[in-house]
Steps between C-alpha positions, in 0.01 A plus 500: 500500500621817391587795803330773543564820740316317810707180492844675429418697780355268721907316451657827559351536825613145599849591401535777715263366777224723466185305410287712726679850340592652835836683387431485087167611370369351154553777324861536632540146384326595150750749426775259602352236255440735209854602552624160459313485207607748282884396581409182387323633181780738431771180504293262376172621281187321399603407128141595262487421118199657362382614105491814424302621180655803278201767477663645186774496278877652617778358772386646774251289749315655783605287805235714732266218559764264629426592891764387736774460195839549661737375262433387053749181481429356217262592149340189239443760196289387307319213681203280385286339780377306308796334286780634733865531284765279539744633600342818658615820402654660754473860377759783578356778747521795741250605760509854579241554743131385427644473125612175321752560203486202287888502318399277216571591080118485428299752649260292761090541350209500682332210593807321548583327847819545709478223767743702832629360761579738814554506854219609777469505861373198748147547627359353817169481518330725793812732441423853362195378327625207364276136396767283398887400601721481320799420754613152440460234752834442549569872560212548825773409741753761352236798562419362804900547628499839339158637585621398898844697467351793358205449815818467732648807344208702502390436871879562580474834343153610697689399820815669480256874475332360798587611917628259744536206258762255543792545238529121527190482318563704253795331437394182499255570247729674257735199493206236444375727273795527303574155507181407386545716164834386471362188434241635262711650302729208447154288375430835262864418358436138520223550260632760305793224398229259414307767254881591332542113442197431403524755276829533357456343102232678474587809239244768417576546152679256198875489606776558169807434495761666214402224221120560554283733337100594605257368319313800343188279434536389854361818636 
């Protein structure tokens, strides 16, 4: 079963022994969690592949309607659903802003489909008005560590600008804290080595080499 903002919370509070949220309130933990989140997003992204249908002629695409797009990896141009092409052509681009330049030697027409692949953020469902999660399984326990160091953090913070509190505390919840993202952060690099070798013969565009020469009808 997939998590959700209740049950990711409901384990955060167990790691930091606070099931009846006496020293952490939920929405101190929410922050913490959503946090987590987008570090995880930002080192390892939900990978989408989606169509998108040229409205008129010209190299320029309007990427507007892509909500939550971070990053354009790779572009089919052109691409047929229905009888895909073998091999696909990966098409030569640029993205400047909500604008997708398609580099290829015949101008793109409309009607024509570029099939994209990009990057977008996690979603947890219950999180900032979210239905569905996208966090893999595999990954709960990861945000789980981090959304409890940036709790421990947090708390550690609201303490120190506090009277007659014991520094011990304070400092005793900065190092967990810290330790706790420490680990986090090695998982985020864990994963970002999987993505890069998963990844890495994967070109975005025909390789040549000195004896080769494009295709003109390719394109």
């Amino acid at each position: 079963m997939a998590a959700t903002l209740s049950t990711l919370r409901d384990r955060v509070e167990a790691t930091l022994q606070d099931a009846a949220n006496v020293r952490w309130a939920t929405s101190d933990l929410d922050e913490a969690i959503r946090r987590a989140l987008e570090e995880f997003s930002s080192a390892c992204p939900r990978e989408v592949v989606v169509p998108v249908t040229l409205t008129a002629d010209g190299r320029e695409v309007d990427l507007s309607a892509l909500t939550g797009r971070l990053q354009v990896t790779r572009v089919w141009f052109p691409y047929t659903a229905a009888d895909p092409e073998h091999p696909p052509r990966w098409a030569p681009f640029e993205v400047w802003g909500d604008t997708l330049y398609l580099d290829t030697a015949d101008e793109p027409q409309a009607g024509e489909v570029a099939r994209l692949w990009h990057t977008a953020p996690h979603t947890l469902d219950g999180l900032d008005g979210a239905t569905a999660t996208t966090l893999p399984a595999d990954a709960e326990g990861l945000i789980v560590g981090g959304a409890a160091g940036q709790a421990a953090l947090q708390r550690a913070v609201e303490l120190s600008e506090s009277l007659n509190v014991d520094a011990d505390v304070v400092e005793r919840l900065t190092i967990y804290g810290r330790a706790r993202l420490d680990e986090f952060r090695a998982g985020l690099r864990a994963c970002q080595r999987q993505g890069a070798a998963r990844d890495s013969g994967v070109s975005g565009a025909p390789r040549l080499d000195r004896w080769d020469e494009r295709d003109p009808e390719r394109w």
